[in-house]
PyMOL Python script that loads the backbone (N, CA, C, O; Angstrom):
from pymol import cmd

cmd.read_pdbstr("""\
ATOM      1  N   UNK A   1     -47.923 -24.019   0.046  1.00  0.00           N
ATOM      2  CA  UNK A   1     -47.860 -25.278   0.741  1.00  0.00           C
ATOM      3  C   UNK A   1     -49.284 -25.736   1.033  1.00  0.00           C
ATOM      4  O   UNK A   1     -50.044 -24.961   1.614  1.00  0.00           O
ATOM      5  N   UNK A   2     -49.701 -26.984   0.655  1.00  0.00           N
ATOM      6  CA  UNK A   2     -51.011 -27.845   1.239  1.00  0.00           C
ATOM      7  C   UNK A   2     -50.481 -28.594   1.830  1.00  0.00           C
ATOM      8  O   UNK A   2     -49.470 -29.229   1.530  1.00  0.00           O
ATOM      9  N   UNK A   3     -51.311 -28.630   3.079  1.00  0.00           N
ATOM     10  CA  UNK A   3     -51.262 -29.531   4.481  1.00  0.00           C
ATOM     11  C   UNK A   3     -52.600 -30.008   5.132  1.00  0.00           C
ATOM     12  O   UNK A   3     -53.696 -29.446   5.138  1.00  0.00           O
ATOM     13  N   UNK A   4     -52.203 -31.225   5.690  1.00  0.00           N
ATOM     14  CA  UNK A   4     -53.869 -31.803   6.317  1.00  0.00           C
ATOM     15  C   UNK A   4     -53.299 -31.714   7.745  1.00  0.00           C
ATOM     16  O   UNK A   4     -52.359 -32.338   8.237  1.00  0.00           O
ATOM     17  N   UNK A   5     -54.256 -30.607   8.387  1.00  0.00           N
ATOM     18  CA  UNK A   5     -54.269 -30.876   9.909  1.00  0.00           C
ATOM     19  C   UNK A   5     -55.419 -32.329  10.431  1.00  0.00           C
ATOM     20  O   UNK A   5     -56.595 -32.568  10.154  1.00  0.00           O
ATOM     21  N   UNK A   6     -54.546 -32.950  11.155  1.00  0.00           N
ATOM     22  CA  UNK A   6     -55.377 -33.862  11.796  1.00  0.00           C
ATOM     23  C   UNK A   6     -56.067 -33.765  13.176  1.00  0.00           C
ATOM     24  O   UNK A   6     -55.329 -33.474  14.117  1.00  0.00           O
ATOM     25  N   UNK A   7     -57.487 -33.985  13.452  1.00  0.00           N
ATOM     26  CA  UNK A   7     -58.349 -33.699  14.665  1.00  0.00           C
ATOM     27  C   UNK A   7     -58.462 -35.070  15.706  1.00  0.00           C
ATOM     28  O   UNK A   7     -58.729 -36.187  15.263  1.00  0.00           O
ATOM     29  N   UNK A   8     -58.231 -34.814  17.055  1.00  0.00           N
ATOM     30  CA  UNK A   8     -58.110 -35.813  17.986  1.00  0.00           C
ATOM     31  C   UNK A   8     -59.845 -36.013  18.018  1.00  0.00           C
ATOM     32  O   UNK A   8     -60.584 -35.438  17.219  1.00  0.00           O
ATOM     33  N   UNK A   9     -60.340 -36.967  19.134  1.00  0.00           N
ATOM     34  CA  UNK A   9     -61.191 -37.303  19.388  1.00  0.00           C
ATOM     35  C   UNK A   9     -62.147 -35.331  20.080  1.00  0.00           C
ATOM     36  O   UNK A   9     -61.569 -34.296  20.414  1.00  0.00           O
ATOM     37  N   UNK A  10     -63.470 -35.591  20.028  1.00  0.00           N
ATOM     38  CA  UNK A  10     -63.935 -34.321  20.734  1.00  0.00           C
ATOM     39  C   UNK A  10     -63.658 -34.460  22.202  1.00  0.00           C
ATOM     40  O   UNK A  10     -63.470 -35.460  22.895  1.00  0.00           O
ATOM     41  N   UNK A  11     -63.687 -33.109  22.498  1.00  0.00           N
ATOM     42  CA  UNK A  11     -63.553 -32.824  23.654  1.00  0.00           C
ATOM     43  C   UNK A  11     -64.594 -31.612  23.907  1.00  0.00           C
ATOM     44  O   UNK A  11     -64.739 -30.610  23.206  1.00  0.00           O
ATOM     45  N   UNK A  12     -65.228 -31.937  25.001  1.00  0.00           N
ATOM     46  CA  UNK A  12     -66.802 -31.073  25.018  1.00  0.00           C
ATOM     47  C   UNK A  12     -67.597 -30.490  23.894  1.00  0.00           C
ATOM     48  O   UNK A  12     -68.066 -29.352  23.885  1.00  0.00           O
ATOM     49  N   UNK A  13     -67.717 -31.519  22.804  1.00  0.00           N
ATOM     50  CA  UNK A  13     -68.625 -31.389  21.653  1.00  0.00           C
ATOM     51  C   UNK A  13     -67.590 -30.898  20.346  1.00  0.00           C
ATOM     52  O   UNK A  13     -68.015 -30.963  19.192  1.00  0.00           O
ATOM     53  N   UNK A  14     -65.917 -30.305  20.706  1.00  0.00           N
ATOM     54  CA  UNK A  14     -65.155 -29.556  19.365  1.00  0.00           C
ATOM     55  C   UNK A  14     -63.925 -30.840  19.232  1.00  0.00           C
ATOM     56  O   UNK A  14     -63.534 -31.513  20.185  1.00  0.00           O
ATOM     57  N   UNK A  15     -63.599 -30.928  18.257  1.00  0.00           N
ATOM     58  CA  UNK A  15     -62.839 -32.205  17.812  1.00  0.00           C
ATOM     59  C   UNK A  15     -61.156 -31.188  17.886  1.00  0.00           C
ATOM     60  O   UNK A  15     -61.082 -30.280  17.058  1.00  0.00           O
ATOM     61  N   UNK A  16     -60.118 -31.354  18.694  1.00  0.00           N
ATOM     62  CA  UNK A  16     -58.684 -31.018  19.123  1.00  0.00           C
ATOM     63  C   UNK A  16     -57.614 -31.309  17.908  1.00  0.00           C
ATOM     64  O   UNK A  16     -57.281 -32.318  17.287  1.00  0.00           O
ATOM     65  N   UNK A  17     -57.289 -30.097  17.882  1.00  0.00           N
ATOM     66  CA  UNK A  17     -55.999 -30.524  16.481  1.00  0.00           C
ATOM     67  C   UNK A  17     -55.054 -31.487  17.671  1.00  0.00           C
ATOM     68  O   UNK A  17     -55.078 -31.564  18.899  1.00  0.00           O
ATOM     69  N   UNK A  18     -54.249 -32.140  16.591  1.00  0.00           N
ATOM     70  CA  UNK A  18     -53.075 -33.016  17.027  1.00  0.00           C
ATOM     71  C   UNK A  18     -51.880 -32.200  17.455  1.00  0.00           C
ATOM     72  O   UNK A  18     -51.346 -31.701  16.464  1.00  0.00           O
ATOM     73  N   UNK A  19     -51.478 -31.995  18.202  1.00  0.00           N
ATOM     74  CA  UNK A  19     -50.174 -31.188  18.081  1.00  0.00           C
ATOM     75  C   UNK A  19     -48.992 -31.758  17.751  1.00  0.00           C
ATOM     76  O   UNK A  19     -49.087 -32.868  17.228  1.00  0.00           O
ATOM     77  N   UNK A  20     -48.158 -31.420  17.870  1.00  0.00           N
ATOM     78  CA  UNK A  20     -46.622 -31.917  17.215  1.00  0.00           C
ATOM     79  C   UNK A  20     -46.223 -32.343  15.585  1.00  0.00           C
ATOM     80  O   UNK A  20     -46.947 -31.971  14.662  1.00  0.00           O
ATOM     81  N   UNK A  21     -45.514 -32.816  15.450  1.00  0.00           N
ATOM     82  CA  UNK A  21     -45.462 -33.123  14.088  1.00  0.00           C
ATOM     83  C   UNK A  21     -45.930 -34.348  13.304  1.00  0.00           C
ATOM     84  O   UNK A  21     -45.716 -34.794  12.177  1.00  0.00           O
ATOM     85  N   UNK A  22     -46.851 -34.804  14.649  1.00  0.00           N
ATOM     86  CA  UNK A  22     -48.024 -35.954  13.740  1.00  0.00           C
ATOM     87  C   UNK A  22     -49.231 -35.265  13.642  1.00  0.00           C
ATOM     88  O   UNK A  22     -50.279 -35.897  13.508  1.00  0.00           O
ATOM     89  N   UNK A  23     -49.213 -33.975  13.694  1.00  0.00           N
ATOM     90  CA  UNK A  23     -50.517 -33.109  14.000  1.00  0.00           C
ATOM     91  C   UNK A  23     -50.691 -32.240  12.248  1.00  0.00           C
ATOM     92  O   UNK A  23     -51.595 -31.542  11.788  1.00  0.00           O
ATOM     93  N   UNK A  24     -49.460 -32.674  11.707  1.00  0.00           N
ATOM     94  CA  UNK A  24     -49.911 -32.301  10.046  1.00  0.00           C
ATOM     95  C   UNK A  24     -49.309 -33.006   9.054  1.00  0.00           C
ATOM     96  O   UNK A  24     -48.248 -33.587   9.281  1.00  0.00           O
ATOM     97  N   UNK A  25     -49.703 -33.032   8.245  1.00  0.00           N
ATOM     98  CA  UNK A  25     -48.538 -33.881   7.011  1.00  0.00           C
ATOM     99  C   UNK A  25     -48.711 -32.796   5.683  1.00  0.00           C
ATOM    100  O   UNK A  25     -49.769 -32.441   5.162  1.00  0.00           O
ATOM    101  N   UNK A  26     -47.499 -32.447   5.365  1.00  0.00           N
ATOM    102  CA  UNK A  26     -47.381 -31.516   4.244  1.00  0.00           C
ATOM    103  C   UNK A  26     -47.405 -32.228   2.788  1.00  0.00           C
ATOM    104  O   UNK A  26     -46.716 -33.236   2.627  1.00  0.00           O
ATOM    105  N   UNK A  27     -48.053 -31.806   1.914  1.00  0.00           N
ATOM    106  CA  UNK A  27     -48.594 -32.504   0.294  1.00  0.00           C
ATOM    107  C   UNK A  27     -47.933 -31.799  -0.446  1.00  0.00           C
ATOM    108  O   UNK A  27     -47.637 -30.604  -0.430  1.00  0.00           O
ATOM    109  N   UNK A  28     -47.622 -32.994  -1.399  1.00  0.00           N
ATOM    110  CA  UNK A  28     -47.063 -32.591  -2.754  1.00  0.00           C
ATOM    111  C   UNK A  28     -47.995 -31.569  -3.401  1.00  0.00           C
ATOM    112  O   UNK A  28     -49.174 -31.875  -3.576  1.00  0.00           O
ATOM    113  N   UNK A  29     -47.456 -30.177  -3.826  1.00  0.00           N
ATOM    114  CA  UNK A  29     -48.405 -29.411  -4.399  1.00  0.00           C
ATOM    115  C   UNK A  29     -49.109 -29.721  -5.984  1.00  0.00           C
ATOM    116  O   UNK A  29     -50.143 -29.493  -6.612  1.00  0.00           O
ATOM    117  N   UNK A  30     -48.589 -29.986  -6.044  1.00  0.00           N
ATOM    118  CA  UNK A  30     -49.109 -31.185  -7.369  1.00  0.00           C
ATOM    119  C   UNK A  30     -50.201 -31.903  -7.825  1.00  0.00           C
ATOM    120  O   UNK A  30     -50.683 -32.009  -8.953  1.00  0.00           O
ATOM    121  N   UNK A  31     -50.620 -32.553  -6.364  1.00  0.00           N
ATOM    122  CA  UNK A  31     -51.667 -33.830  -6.162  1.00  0.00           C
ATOM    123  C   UNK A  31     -53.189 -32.846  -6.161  1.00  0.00           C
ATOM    124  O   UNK A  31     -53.253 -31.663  -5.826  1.00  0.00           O
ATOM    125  N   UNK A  32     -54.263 -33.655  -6.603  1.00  0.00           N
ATOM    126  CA  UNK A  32     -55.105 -33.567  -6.249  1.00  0.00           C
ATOM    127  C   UNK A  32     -56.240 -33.239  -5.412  1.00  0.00           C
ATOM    128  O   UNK A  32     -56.825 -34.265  -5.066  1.00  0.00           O
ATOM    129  N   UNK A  33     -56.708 -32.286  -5.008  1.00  0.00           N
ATOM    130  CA  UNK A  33     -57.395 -32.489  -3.801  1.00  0.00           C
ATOM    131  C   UNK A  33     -58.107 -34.152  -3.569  1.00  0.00           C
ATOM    132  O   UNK A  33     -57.859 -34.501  -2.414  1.00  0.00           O
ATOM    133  N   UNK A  34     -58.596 -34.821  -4.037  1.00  0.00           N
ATOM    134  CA  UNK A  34     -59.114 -36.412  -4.335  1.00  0.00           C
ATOM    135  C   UNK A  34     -57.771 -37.239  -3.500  1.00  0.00           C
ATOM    136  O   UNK A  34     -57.858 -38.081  -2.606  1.00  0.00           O
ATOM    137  N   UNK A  35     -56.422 -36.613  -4.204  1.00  0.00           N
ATOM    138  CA  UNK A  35     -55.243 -37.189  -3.686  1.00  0.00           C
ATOM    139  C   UNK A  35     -54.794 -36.947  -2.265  1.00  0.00           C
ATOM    140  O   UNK A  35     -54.455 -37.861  -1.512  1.00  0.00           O
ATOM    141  N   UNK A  36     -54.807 -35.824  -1.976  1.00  0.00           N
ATOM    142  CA  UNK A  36     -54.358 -35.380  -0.360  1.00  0.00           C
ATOM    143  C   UNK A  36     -55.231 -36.111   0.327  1.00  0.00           C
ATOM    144  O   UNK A  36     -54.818 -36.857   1.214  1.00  0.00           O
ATOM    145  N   UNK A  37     -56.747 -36.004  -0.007  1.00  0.00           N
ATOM    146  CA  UNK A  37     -57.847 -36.803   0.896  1.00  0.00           C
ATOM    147  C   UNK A  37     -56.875 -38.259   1.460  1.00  0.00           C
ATOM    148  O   UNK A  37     -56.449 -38.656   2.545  1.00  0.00           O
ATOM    149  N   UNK A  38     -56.845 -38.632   0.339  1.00  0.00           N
ATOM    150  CA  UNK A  38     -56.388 -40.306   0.292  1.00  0.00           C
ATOM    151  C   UNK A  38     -55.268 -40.404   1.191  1.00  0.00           C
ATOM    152  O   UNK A  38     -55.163 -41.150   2.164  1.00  0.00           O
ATOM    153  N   UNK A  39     -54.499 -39.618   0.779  1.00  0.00           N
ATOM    154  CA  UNK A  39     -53.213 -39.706   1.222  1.00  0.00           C
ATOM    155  C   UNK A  39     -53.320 -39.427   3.392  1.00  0.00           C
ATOM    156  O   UNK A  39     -53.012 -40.045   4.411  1.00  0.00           O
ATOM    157  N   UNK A  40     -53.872 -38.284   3.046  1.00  0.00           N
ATOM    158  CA  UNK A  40     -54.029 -37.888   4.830  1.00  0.00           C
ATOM    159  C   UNK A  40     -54.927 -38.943   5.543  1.00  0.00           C
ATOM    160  O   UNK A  40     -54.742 -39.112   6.748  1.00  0.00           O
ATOM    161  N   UNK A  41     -55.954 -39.720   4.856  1.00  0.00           N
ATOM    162  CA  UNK A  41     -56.525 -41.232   5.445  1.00  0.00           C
ATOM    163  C   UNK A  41     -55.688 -42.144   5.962  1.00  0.00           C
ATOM    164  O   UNK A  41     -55.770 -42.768   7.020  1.00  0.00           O
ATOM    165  N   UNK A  42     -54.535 -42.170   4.766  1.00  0.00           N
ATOM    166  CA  UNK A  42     -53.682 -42.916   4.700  1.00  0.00           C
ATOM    167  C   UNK A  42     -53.073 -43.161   6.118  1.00  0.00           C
ATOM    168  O   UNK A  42     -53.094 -43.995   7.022  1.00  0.00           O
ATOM    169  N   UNK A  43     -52.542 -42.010   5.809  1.00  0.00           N
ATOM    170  CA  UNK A  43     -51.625 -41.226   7.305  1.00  0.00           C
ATOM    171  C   UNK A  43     -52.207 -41.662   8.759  1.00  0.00           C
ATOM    172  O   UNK A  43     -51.700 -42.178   9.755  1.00  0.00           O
ATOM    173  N   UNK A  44     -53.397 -41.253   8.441  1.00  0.00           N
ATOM    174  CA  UNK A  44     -54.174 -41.002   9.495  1.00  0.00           C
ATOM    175  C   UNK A  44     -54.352 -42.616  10.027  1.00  0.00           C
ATOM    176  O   UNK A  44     -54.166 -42.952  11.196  1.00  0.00           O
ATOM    177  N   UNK A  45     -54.682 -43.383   9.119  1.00  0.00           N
ATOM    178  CA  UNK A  45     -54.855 -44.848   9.738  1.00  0.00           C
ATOM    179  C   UNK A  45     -53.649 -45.556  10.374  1.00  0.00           C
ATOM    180  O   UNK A  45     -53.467 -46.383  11.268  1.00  0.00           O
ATOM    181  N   UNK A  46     -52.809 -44.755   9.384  1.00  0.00           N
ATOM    182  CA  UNK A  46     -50.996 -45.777  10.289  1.00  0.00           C
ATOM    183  C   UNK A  46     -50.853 -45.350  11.549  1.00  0.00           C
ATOM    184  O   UNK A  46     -50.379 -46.138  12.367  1.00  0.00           O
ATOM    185  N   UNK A  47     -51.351 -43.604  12.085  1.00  0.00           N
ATOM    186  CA  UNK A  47     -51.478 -43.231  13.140  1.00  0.00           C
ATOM    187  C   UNK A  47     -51.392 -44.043  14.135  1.00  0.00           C
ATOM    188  O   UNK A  47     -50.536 -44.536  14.869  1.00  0.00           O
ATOM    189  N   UNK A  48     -53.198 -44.056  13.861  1.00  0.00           N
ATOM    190  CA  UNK A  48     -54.282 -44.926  14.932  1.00  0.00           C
ATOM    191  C   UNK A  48     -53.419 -45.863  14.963  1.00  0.00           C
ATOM    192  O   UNK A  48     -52.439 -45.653  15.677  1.00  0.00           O
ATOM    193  N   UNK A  49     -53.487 -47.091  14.267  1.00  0.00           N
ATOM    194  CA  UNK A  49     -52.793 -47.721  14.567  1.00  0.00           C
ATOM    195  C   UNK A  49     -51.471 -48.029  15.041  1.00  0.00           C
ATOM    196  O   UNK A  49     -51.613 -48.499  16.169  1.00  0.00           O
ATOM    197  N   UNK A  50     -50.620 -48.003  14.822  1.00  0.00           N
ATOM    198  CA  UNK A  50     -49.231 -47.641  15.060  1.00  0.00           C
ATOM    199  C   UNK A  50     -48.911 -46.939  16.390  1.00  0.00           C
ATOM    200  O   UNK A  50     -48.168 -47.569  17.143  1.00  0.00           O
ATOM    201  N   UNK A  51     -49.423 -45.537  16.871  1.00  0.00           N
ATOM    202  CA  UNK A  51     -49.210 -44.912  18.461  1.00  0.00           C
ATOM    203  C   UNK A  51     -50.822 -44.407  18.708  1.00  0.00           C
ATOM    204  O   UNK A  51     -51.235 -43.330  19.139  1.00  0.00           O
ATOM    205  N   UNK A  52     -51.494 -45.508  18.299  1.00  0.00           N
ATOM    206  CA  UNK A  52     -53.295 -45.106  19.475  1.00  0.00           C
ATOM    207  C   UNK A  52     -52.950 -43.280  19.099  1.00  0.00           C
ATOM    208  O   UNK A  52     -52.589 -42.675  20.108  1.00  0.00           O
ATOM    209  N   UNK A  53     -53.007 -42.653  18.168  1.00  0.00           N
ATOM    210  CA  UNK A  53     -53.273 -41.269  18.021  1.00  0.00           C
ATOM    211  C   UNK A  53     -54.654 -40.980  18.269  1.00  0.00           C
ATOM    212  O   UNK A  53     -54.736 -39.957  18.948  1.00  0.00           O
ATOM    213  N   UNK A  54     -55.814 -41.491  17.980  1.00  0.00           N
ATOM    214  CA  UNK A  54     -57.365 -40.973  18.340  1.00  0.00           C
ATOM    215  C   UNK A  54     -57.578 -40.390  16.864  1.00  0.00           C
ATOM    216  O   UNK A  54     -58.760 -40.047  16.829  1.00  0.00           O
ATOM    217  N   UNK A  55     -57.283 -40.257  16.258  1.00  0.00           N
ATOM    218  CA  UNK A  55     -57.330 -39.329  14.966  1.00  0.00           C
ATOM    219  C   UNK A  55     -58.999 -39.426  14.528  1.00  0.00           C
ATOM    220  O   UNK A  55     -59.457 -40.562  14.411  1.00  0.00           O
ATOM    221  N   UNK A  56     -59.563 -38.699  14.377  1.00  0.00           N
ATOM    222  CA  UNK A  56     -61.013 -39.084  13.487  1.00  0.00           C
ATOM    223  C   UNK A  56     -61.438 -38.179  12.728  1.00  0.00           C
ATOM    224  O   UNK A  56     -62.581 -38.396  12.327  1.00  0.00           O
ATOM    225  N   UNK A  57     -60.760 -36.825  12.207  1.00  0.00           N
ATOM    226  CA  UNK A  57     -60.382 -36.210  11.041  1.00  0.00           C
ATOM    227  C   UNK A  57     -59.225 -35.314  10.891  1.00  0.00           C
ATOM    228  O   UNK A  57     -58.161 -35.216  11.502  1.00  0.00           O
ATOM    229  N   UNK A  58     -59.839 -34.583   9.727  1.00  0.00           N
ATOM    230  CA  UNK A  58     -58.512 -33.942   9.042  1.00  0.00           C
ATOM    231  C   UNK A  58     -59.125 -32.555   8.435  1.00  0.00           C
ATOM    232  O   UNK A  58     -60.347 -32.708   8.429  1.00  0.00           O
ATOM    233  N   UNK A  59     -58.876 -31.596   8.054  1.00  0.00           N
ATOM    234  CA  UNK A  59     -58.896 -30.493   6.986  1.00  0.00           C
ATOM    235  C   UNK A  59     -57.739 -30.248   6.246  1.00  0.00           C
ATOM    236  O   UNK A  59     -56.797 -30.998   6.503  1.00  0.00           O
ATOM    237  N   UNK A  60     -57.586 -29.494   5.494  1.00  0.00           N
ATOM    238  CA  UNK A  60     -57.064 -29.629   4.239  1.00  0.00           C
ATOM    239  C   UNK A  60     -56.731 -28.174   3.876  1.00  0.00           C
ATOM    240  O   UNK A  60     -57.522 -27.629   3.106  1.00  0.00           O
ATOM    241  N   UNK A  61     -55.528 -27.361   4.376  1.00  0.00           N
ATOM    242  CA  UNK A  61     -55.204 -26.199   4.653  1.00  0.00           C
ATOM    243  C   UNK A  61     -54.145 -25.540   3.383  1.00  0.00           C
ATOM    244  O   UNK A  61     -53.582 -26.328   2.623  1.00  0.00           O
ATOM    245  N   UNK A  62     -53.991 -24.398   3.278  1.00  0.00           N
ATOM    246  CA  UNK A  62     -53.634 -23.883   2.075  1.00  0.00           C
ATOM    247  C   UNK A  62     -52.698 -22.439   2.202  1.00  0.00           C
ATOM    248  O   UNK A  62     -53.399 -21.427   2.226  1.00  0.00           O
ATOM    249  N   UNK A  63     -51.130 -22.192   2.291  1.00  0.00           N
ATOM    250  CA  UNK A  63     -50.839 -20.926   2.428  1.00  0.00           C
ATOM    251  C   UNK A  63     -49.220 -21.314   2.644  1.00  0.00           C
ATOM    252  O   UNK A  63     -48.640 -22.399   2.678  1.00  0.00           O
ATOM    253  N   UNK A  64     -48.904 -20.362   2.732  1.00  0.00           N
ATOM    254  CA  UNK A  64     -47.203 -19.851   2.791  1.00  0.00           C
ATOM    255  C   UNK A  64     -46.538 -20.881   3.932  1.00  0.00           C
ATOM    256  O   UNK A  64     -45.588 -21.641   3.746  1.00  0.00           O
ATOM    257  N   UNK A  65     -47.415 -20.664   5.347  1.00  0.00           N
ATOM    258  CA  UNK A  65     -46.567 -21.344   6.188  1.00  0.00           C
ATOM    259  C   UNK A  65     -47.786 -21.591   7.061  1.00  0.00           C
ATOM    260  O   UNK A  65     -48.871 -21.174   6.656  1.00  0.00           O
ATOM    261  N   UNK A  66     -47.694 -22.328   8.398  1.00  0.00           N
ATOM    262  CA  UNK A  66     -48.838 -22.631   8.985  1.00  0.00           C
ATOM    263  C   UNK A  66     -49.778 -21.793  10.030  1.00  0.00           C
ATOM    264  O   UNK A  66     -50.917 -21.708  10.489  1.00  0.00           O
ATOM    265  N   UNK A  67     -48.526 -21.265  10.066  1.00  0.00           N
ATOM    266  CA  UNK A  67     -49.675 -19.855  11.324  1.00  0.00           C
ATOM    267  C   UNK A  67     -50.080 -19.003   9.857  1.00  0.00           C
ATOM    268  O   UNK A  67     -50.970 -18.200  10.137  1.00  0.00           O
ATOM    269  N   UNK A  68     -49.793 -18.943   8.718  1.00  0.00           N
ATOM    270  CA  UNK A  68     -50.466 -18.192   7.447  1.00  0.00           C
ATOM    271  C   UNK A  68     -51.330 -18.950   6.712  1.00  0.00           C
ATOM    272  O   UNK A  68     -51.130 -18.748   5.514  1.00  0.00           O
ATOM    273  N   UNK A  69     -52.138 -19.678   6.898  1.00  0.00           N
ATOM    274  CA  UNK A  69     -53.284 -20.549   6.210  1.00  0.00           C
ATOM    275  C   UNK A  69     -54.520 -20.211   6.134  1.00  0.00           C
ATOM    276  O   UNK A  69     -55.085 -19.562   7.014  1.00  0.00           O
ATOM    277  N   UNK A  70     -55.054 -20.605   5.103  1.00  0.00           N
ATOM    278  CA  UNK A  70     -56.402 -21.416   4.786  1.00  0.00           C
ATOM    279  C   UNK A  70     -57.045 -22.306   4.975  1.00  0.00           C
ATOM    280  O   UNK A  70     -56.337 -23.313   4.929  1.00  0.00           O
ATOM    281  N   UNK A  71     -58.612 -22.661   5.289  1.00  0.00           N
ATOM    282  CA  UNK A  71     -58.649 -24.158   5.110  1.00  0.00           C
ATOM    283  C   UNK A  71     -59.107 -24.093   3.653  1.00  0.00           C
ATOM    284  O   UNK A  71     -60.050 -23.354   3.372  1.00  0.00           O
ATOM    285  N   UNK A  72     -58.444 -24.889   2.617  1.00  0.00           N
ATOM    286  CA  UNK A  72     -58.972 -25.836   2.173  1.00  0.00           C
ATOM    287  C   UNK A  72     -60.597 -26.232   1.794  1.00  0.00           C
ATOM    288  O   UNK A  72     -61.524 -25.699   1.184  1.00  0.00           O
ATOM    289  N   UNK A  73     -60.367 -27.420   2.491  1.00  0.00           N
ATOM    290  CA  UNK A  73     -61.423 -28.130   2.574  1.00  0.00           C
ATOM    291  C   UNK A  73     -61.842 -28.515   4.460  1.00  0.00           C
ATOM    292  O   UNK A  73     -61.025 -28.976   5.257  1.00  0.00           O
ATOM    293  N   UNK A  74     -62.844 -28.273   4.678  1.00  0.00           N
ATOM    294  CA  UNK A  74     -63.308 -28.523   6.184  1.00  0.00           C
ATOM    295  C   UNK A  74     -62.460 -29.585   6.557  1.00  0.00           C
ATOM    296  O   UNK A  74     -61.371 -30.010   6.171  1.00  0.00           O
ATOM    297  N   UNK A  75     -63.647 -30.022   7.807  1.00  0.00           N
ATOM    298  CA  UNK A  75     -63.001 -31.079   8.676  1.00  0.00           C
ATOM    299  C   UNK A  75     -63.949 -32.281   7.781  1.00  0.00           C
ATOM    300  O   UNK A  75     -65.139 -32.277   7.468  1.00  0.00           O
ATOM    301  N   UNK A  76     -62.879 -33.259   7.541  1.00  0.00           N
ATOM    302  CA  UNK A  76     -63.313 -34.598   6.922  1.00  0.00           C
ATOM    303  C   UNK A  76     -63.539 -35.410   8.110  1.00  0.00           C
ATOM    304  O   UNK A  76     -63.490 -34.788   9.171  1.00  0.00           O
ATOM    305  N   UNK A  77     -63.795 -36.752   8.175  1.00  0.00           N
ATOM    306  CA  UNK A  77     -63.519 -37.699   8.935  1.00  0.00           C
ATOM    307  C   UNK A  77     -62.977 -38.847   8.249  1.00  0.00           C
ATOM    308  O   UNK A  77     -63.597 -39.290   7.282  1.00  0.00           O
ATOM    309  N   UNK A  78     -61.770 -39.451   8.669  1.00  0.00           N
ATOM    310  CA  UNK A  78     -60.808 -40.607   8.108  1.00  0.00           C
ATOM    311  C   UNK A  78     -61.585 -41.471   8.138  1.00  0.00           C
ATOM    312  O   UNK A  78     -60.552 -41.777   8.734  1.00  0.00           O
ATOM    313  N   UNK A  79     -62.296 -42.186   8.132  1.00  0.00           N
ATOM    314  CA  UNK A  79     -63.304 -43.135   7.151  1.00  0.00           C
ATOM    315  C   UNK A  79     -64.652 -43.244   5.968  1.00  0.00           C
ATOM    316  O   UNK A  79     -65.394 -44.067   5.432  1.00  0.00           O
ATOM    317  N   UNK A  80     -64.282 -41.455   6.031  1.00  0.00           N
ATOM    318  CA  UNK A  80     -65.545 -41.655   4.556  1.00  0.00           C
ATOM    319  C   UNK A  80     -64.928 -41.776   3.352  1.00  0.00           C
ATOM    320  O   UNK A  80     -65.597 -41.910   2.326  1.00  0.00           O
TER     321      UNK A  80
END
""", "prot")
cmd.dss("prot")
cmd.show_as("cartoon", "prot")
cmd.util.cbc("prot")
cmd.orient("prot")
């Protein structure tokens, strides 16, 4: 399973995962890393917008289930 955890605004200098189930979005294993990017931006902007989430990145996690992961790819930020 690939999944993008999404990061709230910082809080004393470390950026807060999202919790609940706007706190990841699970990817077609299929896609691209280029593609998940896009896609978790995607996500990430309907967020913000839509319920004021704070969102201002993501990583890009890799494994069986979610307490069993990888990252991926670091922490991005939804506008590069």
């Amino acid at each position: 399973m690939i999944y993008a955890q999404f990061y709230r605004d910082p809080v004393d200098g470390k950026s807060m995962p999202v919790l609940g189930s706007d706190g990841v979005m699970v990817m077609d294993g299929r896609w691209s890393k280029q593609t998940c990017c896009q896609a978790a931006r995607k996500q990430a902007a309907m967020l913000n917008s839509n319920l004021n989430k704070g969102i201002t990145g993501f990583s890009l996690e890799h494994g069986p289930s979610f307490s069993n992961s990888r990252q991926l790819m670091g922490w991005m930020a939804i506008n590069s």
